[in-house]
SEBAZA-540085 format. One record per residue: residue in three letters; x, y, z of N, C-alpha, C in turn; chain. Coordinates in nm, 3 decimals. Layout:
<rs>
- ala	X	Y	Z	X	Y	Z	X	Y	Z	A .
...
</rs>
This chain:
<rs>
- unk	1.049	-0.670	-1.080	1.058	-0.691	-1.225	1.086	-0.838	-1.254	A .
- unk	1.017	-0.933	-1.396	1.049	-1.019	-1.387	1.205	-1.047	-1.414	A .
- unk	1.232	-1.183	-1.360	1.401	-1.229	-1.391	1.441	-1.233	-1.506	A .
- unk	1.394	-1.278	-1.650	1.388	-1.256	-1.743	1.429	-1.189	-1.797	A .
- unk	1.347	-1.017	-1.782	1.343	-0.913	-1.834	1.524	-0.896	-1.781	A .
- unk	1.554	-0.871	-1.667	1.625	-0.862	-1.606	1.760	-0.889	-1.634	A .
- unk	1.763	-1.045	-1.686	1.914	-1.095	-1.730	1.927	-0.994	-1.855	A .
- unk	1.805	-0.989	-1.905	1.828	-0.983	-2.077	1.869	-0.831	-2.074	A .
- unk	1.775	-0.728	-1.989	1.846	-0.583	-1.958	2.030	-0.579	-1.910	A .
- unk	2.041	-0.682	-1.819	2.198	-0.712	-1.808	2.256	-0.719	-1.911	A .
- unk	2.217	-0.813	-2.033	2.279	-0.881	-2.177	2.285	-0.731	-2.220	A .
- unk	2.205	-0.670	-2.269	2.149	-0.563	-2.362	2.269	-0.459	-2.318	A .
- unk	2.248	-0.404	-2.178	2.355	-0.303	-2.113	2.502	-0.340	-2.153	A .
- unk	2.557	-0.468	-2.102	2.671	-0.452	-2.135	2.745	-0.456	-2.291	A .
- unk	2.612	-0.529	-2.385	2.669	-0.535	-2.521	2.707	-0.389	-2.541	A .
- unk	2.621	-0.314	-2.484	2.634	-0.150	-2.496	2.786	-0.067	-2.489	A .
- unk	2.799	-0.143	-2.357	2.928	-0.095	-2.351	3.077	-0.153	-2.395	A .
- unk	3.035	-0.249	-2.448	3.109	-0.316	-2.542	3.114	-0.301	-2.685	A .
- unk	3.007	-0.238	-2.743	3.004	-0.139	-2.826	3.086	0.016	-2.854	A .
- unk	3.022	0.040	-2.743	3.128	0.206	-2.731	3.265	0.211	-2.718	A .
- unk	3.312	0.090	-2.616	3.453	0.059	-2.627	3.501	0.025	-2.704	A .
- unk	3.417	-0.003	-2.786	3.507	-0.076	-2.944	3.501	0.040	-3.041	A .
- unk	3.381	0.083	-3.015	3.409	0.230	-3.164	3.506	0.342	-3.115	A .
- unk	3.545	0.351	-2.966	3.648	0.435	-2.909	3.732	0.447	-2.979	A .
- unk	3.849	0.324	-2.992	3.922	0.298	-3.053	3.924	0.302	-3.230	A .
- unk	3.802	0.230	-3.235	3.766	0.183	-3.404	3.765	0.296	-3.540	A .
- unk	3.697	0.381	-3.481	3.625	0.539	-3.527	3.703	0.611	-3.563	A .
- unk	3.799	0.690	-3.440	3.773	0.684	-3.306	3.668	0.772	-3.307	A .
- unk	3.620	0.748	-3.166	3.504	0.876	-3.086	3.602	0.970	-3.088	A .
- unk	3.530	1.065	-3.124	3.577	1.247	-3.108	3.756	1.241	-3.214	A .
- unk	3.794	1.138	-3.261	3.879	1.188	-3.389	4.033	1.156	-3.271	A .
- unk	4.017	1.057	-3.170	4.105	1.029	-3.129	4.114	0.933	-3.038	A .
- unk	4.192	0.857	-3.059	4.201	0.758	-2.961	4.223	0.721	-2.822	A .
- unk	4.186	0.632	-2.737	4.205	0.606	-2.582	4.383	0.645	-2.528	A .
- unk	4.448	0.578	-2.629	4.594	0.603	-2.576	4.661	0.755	-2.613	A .
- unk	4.610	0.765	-2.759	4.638	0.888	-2.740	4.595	1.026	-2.665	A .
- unk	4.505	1.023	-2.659	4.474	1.100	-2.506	4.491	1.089	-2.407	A .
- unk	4.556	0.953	-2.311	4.663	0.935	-2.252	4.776	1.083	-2.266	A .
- unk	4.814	1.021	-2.403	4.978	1.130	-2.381	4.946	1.270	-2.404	A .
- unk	4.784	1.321	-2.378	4.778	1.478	-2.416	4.766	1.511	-2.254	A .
- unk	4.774	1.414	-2.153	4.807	1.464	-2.005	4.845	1.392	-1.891	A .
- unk	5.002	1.391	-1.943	5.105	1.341	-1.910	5.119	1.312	-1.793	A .
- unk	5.151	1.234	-1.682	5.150	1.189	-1.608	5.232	1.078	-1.516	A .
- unk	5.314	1.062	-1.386	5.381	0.974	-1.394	5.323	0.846	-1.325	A .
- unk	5.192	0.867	-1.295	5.132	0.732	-1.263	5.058	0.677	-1.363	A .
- unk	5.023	0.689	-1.504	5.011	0.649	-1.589	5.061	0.520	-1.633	A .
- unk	5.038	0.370	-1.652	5.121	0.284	-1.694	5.118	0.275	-1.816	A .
- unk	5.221	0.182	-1.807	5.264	0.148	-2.032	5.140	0.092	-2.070	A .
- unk	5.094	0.116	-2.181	5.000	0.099	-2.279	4.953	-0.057	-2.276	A .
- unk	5.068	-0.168	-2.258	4.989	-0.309	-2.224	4.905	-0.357	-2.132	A .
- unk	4.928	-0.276	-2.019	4.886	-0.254	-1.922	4.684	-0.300	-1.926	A .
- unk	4.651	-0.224	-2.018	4.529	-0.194	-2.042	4.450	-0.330	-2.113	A .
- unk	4.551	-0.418	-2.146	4.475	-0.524	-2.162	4.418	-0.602	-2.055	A .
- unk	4.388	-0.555	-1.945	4.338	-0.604	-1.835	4.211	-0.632	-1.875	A .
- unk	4.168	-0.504	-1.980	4.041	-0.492	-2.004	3.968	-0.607	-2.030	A .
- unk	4.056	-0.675	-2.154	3.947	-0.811	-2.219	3.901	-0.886	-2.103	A .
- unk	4.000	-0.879	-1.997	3.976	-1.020	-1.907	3.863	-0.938	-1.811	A .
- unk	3.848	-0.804	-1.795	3.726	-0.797	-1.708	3.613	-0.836	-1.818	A .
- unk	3.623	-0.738	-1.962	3.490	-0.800	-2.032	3.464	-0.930	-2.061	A .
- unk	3.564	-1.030	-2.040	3.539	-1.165	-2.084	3.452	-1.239	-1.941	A .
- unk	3.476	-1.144	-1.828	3.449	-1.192	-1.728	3.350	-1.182	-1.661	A .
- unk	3.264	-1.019	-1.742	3.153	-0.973	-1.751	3.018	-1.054	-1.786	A .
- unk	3.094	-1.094	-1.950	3.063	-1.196	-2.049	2.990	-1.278	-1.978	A .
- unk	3.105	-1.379	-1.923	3.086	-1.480	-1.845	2.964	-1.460	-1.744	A .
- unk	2.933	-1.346	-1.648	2.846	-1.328	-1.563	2.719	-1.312	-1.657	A .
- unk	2.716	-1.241	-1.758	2.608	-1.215	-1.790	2.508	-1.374	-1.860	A .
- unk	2.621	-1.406	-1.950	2.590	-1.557	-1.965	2.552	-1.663	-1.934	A .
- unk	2.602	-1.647	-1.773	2.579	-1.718	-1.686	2.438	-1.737	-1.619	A .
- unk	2.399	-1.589	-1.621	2.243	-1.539	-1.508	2.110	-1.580	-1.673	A .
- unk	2.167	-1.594	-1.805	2.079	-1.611	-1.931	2.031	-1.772	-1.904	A .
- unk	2.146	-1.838	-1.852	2.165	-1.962	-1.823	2.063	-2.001	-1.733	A .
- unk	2.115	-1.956	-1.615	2.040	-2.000	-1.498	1.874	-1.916	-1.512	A .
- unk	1.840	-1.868	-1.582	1.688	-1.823	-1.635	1.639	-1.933	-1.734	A .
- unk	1.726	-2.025	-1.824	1.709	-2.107	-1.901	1.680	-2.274	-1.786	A .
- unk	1.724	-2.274	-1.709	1.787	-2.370	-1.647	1.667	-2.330	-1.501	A .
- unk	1.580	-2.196	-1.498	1.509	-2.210	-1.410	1.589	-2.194	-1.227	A .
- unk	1.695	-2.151	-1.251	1.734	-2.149	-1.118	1.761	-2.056	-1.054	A .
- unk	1.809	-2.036	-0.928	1.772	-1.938	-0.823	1.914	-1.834	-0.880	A .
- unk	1.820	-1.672	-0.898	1.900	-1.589	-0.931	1.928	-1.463	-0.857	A .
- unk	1.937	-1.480	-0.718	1.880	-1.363	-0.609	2.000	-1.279	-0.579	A .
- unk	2.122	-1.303	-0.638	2.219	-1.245	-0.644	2.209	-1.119	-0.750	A .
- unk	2.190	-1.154	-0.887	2.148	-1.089	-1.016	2.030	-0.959	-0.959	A .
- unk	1.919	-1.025	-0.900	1.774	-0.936	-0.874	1.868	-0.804	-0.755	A .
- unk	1.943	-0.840	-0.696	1.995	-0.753	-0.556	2.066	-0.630	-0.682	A .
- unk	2.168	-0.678	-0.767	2.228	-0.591	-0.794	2.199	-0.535	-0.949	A .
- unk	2.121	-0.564	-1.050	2.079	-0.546	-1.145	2.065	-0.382	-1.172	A .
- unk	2.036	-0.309	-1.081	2.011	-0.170	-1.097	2.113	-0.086	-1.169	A .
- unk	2.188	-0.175	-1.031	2.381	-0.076	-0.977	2.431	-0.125	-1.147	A .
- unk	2.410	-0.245	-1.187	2.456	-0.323	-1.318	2.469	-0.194	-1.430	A .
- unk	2.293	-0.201	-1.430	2.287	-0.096	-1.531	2.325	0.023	-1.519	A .
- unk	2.327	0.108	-1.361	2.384	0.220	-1.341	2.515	0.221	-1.400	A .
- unk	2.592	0.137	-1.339	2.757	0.081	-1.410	2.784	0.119	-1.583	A .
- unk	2.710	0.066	-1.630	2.775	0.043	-1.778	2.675	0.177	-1.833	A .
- unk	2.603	0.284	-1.782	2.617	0.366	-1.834	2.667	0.465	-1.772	A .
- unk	2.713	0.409	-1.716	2.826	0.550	-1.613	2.965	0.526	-1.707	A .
- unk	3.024	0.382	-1.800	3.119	0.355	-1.840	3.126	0.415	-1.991	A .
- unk	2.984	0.384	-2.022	2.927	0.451	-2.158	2.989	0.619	-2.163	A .
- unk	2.914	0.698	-2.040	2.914	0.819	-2.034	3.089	0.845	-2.041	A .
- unk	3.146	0.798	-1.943	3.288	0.839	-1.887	3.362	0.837	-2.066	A .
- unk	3.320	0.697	-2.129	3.421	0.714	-2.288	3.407	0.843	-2.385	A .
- unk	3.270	0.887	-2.339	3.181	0.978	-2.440	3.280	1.119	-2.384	A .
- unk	3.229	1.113	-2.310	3.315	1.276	-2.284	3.490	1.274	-2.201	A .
- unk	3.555	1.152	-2.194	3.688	1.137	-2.221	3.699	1.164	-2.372	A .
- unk	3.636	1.121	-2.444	3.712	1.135	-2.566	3.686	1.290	-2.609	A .
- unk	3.546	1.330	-2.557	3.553	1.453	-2.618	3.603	1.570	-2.499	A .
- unk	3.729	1.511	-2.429	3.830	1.579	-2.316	3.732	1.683	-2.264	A .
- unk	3.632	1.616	-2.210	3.569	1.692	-2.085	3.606	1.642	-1.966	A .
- unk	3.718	1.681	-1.911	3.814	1.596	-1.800	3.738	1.606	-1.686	A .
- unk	3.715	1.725	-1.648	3.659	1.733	-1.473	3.478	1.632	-1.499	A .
- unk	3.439	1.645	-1.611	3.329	1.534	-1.654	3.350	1.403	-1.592	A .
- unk	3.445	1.407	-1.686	3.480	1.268	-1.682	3.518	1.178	-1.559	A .
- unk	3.582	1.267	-1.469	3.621	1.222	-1.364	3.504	1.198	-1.231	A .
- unk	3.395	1.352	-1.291	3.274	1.252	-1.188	3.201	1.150	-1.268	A .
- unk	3.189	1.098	-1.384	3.154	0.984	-1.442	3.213	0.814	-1.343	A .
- unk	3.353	0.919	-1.365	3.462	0.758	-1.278	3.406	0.737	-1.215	A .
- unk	3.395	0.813	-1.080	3.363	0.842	-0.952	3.210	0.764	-0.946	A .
- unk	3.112	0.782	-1.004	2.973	0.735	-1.038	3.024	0.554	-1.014	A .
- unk	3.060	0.527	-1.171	3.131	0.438	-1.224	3.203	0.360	-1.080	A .
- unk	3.289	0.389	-1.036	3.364	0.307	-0.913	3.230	0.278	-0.769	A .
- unk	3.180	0.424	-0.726	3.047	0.408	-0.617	2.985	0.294	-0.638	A .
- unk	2.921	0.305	-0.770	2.790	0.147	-0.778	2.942	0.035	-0.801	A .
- unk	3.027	0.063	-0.875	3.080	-0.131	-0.821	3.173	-0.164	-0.736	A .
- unk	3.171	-0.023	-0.612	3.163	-0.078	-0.500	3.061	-0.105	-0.389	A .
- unk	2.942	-0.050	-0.449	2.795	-0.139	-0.377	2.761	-0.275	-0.423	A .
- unk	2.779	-0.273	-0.535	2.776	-0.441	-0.620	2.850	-0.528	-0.556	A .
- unk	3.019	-0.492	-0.520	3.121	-0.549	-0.456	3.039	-0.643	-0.316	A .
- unk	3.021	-0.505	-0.216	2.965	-0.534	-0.125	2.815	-0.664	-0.120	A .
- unk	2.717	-0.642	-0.226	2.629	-0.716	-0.205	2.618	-0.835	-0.264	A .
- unk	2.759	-0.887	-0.318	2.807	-1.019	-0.350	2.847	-1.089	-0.245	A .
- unk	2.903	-1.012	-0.134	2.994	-1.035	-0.024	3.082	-1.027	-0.112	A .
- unk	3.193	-0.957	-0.082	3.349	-0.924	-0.158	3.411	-1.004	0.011	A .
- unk	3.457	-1.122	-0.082	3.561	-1.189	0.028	3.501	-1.288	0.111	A .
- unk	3.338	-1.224	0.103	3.283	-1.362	0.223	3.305	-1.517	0.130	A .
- unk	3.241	-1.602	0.215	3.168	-1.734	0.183	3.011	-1.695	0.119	A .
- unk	3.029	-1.751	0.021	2.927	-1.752	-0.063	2.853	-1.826	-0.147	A .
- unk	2.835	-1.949	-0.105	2.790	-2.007	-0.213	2.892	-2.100	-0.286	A .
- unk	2.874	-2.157	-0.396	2.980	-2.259	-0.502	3.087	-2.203	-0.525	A .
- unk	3.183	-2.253	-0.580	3.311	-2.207	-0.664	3.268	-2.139	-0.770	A .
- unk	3.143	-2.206	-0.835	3.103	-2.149	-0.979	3.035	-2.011	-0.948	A .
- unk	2.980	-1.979	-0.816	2.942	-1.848	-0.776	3.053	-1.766	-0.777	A .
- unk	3.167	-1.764	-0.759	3.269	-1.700	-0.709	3.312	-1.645	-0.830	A .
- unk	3.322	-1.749	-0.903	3.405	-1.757	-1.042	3.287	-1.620	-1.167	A .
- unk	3.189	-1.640	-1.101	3.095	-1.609	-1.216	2.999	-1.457	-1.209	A .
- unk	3.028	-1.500	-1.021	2.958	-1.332	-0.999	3.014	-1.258	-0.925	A .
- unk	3.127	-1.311	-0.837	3.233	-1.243	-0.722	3.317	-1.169	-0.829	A .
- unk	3.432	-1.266	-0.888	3.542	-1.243	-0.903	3.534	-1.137	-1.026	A .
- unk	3.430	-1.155	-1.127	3.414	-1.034	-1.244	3.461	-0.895	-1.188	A .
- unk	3.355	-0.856	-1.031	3.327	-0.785	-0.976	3.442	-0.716	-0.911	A .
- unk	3.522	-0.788	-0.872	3.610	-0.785	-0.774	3.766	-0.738	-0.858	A .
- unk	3.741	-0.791	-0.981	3.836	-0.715	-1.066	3.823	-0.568	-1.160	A .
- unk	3.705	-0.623	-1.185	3.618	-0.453	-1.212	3.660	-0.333	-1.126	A .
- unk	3.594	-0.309	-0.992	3.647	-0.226	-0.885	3.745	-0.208	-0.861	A .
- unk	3.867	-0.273	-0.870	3.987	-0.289	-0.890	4.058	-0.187	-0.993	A .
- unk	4.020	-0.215	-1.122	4.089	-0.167	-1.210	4.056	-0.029	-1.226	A .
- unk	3.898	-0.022	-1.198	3.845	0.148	-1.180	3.863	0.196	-1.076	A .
- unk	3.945	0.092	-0.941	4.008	0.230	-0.829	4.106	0.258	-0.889	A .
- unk	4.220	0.188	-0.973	4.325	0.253	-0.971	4.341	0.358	-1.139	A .
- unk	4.211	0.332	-1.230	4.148	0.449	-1.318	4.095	0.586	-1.287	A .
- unk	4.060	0.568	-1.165	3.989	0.710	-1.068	4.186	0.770	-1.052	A .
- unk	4.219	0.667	-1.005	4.347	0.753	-0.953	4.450	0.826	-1.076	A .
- unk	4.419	0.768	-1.214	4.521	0.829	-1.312	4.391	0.946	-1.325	A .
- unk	4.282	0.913	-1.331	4.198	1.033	-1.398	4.212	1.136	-1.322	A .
- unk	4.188	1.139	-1.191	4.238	1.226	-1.094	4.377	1.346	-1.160	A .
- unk	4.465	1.214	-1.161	4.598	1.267	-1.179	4.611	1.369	-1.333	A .
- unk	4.505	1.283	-1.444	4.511	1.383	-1.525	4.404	1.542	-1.537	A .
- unk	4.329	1.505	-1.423	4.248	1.615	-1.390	4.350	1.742	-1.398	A .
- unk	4.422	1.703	-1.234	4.537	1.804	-1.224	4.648	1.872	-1.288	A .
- unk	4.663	1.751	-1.401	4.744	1.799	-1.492	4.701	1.903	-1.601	A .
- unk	4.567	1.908	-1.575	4.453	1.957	-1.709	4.466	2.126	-1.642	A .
- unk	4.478	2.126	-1.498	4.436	2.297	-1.405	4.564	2.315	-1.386	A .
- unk	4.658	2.286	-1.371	4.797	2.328	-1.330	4.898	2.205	-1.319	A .
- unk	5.068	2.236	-1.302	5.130	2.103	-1.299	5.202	2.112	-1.184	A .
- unk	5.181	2.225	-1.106	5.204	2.205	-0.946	5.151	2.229	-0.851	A .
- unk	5.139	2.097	-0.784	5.014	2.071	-0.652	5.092	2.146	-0.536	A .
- unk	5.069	2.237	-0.423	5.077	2.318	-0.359	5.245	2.293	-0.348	A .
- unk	5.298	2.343	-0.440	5.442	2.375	-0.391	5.562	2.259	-0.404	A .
- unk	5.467	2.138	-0.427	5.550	2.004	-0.465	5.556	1.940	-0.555	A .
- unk	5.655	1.924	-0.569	5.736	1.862	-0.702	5.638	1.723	-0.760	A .
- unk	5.611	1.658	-0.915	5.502	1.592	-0.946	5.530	1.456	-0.882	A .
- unk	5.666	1.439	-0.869	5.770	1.322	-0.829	5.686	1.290	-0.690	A .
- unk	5.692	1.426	-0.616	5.660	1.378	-0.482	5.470	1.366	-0.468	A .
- unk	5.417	1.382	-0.517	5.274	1.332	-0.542	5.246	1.239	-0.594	A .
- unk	5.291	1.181	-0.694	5.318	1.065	-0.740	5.348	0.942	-0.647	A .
- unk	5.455	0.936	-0.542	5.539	0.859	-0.458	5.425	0.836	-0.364	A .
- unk	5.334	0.971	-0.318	5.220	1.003	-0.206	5.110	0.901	-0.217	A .
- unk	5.074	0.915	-0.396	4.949	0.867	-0.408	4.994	0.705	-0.441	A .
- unk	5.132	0.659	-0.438	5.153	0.536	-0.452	5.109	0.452	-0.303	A .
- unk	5.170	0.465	-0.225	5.206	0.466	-0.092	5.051	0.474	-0.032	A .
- unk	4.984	0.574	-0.061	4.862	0.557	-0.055	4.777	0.481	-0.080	A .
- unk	4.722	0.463	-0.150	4.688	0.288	-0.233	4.753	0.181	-0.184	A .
- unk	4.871	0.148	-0.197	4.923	0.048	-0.111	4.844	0.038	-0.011	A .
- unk	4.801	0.150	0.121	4.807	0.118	0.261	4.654	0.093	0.208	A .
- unk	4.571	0.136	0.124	4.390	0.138	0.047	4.429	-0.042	0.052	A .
- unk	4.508	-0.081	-0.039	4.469	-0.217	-0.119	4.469	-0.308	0.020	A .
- unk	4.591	-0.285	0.115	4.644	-0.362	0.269	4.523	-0.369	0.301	A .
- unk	4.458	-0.285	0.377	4.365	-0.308	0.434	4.251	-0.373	0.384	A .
- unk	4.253	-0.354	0.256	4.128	-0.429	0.143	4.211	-0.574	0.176	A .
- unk	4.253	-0.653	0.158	4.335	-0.756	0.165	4.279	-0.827	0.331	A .
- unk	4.294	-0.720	0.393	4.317	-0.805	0.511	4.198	-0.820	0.599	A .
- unk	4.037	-0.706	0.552	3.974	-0.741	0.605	3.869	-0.825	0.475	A .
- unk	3.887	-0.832	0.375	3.850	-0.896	0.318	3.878	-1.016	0.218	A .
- unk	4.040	-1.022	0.263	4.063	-1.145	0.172	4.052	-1.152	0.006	A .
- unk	4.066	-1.029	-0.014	4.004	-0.991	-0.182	4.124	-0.985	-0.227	A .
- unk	4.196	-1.106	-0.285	4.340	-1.177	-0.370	4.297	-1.069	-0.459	A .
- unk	4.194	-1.108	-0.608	4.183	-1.073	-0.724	4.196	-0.875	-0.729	A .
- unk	4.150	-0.821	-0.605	4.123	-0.705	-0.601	4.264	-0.648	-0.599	A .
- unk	4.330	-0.732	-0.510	4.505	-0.648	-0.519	4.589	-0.696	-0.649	A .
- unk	4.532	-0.820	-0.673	4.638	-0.862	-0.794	4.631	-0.730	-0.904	A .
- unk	4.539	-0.655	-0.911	4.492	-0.554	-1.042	4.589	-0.451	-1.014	A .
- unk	4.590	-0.423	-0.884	4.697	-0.278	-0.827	4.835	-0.317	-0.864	A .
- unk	4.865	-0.463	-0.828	5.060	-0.538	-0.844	5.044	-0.505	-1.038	A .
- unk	4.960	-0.541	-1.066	4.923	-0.538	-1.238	4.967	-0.399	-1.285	A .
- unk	4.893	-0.306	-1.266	4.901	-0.164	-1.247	5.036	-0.091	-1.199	A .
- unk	5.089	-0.120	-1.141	5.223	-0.125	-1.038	5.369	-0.177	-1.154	A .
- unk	5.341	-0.296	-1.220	5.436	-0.323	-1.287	5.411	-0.247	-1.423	A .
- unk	5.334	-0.177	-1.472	5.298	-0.124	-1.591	5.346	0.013	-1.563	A .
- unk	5.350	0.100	-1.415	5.442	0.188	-1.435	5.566	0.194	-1.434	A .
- unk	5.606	0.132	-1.331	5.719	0.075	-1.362	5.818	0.027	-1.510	A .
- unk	5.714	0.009	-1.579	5.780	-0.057	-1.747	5.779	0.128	-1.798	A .
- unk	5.623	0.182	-1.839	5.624	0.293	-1.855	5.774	0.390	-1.837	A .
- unk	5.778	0.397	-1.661	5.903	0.477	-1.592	6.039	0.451	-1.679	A .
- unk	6.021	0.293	-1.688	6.187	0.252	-1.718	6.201	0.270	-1.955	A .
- unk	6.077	0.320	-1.945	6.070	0.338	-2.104	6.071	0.462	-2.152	A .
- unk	6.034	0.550	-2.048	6.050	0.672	-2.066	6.164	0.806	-2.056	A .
- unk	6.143	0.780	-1.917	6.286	0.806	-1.809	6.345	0.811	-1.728	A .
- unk	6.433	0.680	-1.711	6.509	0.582	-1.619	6.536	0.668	-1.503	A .
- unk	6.627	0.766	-1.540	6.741	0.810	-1.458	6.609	0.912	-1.362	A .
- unk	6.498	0.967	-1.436	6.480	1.052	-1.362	6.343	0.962	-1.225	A .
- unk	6.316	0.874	-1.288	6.208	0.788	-1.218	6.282	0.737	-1.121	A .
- unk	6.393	0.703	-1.096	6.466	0.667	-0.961	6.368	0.613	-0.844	A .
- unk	6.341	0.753	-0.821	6.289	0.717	-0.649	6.118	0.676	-0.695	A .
- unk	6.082	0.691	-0.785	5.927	0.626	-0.822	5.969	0.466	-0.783	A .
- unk	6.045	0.429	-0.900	6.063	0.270	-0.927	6.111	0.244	-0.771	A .
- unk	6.187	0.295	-0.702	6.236	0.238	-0.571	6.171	0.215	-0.480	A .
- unk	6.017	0.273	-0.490	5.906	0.288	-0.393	5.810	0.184	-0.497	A .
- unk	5.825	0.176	-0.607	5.696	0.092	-0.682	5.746	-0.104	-0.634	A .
- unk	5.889	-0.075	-0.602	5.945	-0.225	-0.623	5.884	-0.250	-0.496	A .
- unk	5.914	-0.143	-0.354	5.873	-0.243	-0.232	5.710	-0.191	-0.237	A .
- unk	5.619	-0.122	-0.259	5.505	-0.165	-0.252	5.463	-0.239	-0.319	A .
- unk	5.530	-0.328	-0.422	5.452	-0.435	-0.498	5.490	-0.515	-0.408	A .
- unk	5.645	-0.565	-0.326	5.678	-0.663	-0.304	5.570	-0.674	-0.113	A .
- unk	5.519	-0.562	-0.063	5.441	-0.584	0.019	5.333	-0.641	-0.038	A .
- unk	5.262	-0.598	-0.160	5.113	-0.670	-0.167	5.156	-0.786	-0.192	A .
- unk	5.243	-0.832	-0.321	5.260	-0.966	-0.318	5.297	-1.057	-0.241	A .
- unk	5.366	-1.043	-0.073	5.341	-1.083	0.051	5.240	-1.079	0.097	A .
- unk	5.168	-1.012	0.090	5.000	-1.010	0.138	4.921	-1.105	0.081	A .
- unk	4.956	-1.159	-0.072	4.861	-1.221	-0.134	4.952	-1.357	-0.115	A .
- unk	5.064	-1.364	-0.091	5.101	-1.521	-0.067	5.074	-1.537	0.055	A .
- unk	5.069	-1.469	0.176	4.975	-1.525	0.317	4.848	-1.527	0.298	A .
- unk	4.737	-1.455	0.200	4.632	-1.439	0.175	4.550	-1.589	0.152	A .
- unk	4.663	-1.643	0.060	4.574	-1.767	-0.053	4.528	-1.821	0.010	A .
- unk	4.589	-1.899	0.128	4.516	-2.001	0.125	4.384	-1.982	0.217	A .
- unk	4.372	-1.908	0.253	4.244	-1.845	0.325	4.140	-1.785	0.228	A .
- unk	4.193	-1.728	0.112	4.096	-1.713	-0.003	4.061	-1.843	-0.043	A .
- unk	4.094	-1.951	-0.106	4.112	-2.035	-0.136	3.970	-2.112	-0.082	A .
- unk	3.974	-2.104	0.079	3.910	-2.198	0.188	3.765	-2.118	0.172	A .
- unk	3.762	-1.999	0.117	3.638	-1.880	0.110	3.577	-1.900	-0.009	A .
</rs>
């Protein structure tokens, strides 16, 4: 297909979903809003509501990529990064489209293979940027890595609340254990997910989203209820304080990448 067509299908897709995300809220879709459907399935890995401003900075960052590939079609220059992943692009933002459409209209087990869709392609995208390699300029990194790399990020640890409110949607006890102790499981879990993401790939931006995520339950926990979140917050403090050791031995090797 020509390159052209291509950026501008990129442009077109994501205004799309920058659209839907805005009438989510705006409207709302289905007569209710993103947060408030949050609190119709309650959850203790859920973070506080600021949390979610992560968002602007992936769409600003989106922005930026898409802007960027309009550019370099203007400017005539080599776009073989864009042509590799353009498909997965568009697969993406209507897998993001779909997931708002029937979150809002609480089709949960939907929704959750939407995520699932949604996370698969941008972790093939991840991959065919090189996530972590040497690649090219700073301005490559900045413009087509790092969007990417925070994207996947924020929708692994979105798969994991959707998950969580799946379960909350079929029952509120997972074989015999307390929510406390599934909660603590699937923390701990991720942690050892993000470690290894870290260490064979050097992907700073990818863990910074989880420490992000991490302090937002934490605020959540301590806003809700202190006394009973105890052993959450006591396990959220040292798995943040492992990744953020990971990412201060990390830098300067990201840095050099």
């Amino acid at each position: 297909m020509n390159i052209k067509v291509i950026a501008w299908l990129n442009a077109v897709f994501l205004l799309g979903v920058l659209l839907v995300n805005y009438l989510a809220n705006s409207l709302p879709i289905g007569w209710i809003t993103t947060g408030e459907l949050s609190n119709l399935y309650p959850n203790l890995f859920v973070p506080a509501w600021i949390t979610f401003a992560i968002w602007w900075l992936i769409y600003l960052l989106l922005i930026g990529f898409v802007v960027r590939q309009l550019v370099d079609v203007w400017k005539k220059d080599s776009l073989q990064i864009t042509k590799k992943i353009w498909p997965w692009f568009i697969v993406s933002c209507c897998a993001n489209i779909g997931w708002i459409l029937v979150w809002h209209y609480q089709r949960v087990e939907r929704s959750l293979v939407l995520m699932l869709l949604l996370l698969g392609t941008l972790i093939i995208i991840s991959k065919k940027v090189k996530t972590g390699r040497k690649r090219g300029s700073r301005k490559n990194k900045f413009f087509t890595q790092i969007p990417f790399w925070v994207y996947v990020g924020r929708i692994s640890v979105a798969t994991i609340a959707n998950t969580a409110a799946l379960l909350v949607h079929i029952w509120r006890e997972r074989w015999g254990q307390t929510e406390v102790f599934w909660t603590i499981a699937v923390i701990i879990i991720a942690t050892l997910l993000w470690v290894m993401q870290l260490r064979r790939y050097t992907n700073i931006p990818f863990v910074l989203v989880l420490i992000w995520a991490f302090w937002g339950i934490m605020l959540k926990r301590m806003m809700v209820d202190l006394n009973a979140s105890v052993p959450i917050l006591w396990i959220l403090i040292r798995c943040t304080s492992i990744l953020s050791l990971g990412v201060g031995l990390s830098r300067k090797r990201w840095i050099k990448n």
